[in-house]
Each structure stands twice: as structure tokens, then as C-alpha cells.
KEKE-3310 file (N, C-alpha, C; in steps of 0.2 Angstrom, whole numbers, plus 5000, padded with zeros to 4 digits):
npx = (5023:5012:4996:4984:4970:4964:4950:4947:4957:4952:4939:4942:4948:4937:4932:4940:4941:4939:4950:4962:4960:4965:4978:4982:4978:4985:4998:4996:4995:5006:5014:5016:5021:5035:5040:5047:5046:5054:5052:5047:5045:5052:5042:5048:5052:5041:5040:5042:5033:5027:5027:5020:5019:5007:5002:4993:4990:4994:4998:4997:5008:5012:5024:5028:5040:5040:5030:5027:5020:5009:5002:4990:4987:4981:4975:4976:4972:4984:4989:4987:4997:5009:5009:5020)
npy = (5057:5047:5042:5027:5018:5000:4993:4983:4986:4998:4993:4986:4995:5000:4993:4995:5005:5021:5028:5019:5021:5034:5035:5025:5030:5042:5037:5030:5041:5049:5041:5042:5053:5047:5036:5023:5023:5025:5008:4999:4987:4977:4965:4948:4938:4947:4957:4975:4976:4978:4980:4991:4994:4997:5001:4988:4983:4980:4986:4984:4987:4995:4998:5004:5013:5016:5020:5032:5027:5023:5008:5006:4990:4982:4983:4975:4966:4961:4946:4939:4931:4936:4950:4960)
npz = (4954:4947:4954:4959:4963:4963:4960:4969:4981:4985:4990:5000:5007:5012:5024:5033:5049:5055:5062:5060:5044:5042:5045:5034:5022:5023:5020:5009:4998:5002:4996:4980:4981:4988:4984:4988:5003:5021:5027:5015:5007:4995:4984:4984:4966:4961:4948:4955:4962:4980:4996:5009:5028:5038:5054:5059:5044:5030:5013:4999:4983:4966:4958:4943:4935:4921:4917:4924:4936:4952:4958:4968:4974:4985:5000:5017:5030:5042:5047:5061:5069:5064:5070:5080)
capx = (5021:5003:4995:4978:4969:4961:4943:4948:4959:4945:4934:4947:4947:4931:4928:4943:4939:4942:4957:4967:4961:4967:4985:4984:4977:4990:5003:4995:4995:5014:5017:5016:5028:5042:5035:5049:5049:5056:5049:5043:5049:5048:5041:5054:5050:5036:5044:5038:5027:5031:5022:5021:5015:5003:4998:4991:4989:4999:4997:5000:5007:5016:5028:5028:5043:5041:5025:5030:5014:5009:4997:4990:4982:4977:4975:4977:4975:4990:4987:4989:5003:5014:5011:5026)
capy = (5051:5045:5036:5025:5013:4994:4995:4978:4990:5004:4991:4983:5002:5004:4989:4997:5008:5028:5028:5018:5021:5040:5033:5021:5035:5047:5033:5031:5048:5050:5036:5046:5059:5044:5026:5019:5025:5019:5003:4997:4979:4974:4957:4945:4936:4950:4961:4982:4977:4982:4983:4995:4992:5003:4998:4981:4982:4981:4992:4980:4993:4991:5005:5007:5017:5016:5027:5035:5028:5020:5008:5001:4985:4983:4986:4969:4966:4956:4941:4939:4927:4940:4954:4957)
capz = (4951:4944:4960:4956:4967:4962:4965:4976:4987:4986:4992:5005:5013:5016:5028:5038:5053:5053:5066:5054:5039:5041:5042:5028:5018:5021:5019:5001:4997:5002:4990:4978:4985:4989:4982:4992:5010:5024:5028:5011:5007:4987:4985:4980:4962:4959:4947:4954:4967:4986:5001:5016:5033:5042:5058:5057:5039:5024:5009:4993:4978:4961:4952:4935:4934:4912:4916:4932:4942:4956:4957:4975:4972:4989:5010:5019:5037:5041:5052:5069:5069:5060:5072:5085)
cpx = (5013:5002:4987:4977:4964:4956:4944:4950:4955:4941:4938:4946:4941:4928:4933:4939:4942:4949:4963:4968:4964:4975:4987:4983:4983:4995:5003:4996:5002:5019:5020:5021:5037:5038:5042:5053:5052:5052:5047:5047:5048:5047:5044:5048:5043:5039:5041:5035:5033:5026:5024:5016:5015:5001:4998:4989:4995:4995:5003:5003:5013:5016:5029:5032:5041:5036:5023:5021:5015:5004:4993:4983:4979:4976:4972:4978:4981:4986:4990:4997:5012:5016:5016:5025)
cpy = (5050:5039:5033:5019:5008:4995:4990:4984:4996:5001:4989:4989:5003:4999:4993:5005:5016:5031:5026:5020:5029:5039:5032:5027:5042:5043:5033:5036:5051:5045:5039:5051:5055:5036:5022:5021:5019:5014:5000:4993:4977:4967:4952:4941:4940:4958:4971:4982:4976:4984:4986:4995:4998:5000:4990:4979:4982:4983:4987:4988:4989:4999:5002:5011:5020:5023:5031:5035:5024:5019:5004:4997:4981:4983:4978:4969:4959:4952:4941:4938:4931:4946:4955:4964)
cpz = (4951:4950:4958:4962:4962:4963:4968:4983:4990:4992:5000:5011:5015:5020:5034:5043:5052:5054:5061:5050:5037:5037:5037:5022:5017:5020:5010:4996:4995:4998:4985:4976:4982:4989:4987:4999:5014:5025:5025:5010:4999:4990:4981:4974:4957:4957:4951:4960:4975:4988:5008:5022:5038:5048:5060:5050:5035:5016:5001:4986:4972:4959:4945:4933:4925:4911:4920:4934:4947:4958:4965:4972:4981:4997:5012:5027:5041:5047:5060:5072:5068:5064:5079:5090)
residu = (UNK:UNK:UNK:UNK:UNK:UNK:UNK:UNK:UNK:UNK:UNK:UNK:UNK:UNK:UNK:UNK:UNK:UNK:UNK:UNK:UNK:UNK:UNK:UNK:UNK:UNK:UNK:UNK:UNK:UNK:UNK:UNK:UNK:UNK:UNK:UNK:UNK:UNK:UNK:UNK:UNK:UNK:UNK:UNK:UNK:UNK:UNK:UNK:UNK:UNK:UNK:UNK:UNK:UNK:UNK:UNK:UNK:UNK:UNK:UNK:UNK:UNK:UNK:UNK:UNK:UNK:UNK:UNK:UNK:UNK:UNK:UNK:UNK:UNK:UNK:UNK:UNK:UNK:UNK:UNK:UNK:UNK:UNK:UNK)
# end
């Protein structure tokens, strides 16, 4: 599958730190591979899009089945409140 990144998410990664950002990068990477591994949630009412969570982050992304890509729109440090 065709994987592309946002220049928002481009930018989003690079305020992240090293230690994570390795994960999130191979998590990206392995999209690619398997656009929906374990743990990927699509987003109710948003057709394609589906996010996966790294860490303390989540990893926005949208399939395109029609054009087999995959498109990450962007790397999201999730909120406090949500982490368990």
C-alpha cells in the first residue's frame, strides 16, 4: 500500500521526542504492511479514517482502499484524562 504523510503530521513528529518517536515511526511504516493492526479503531461517521495508538500518542490515518494508500494525517499526544 501507498503510505504518505500530512505535512501537519510531518510537523506534529518532530516536536516528539526520540524514544517514542522510533515506535510511532515503525508503527507508520507497518501501516503500510497491515493498515489495520491490532489495536486500530476506525472513527465512527468518518468514512476510511482510523487511528492507532502508540504509547501516549495516537496516530490519525485515512485508507483509500480505491487507490491502495495510506494517508497519515497526523501524530496526536492524547490527553491525560484518557490515559489508563
Amino acid at each position: 500500500m501507498k503510505l504518505s504523510l500530512t505535512y501537519s503530521a510531518y510537523r506534529e513528529m518532530e516536536q516528539i521526542g526520540s524514544t517514542p518517536l522510533r515506535e510511532i515511526s515503525a508503527a507508520i511504516v507497518g501501516l503500510a504492511e497491515d493498515p489495520l493492526p491490532t489495536g486500530s479503531t476506525e472513527v465512527e461517521g468518518q468514512g476510511g479514517c482510523h487511528f492507532l495508538t502508540i504509547d501516549r500518542y495516537c496516530i490519525l490515518y485515512h485508507i483509500d482502499q480505491r487507490d491502495e494508500a495510506l494517508t497519515v494525517l497526523g501524530v496526536v499526544e492524547r490527553p491525560l484524562h484518557t490515559l489508563h
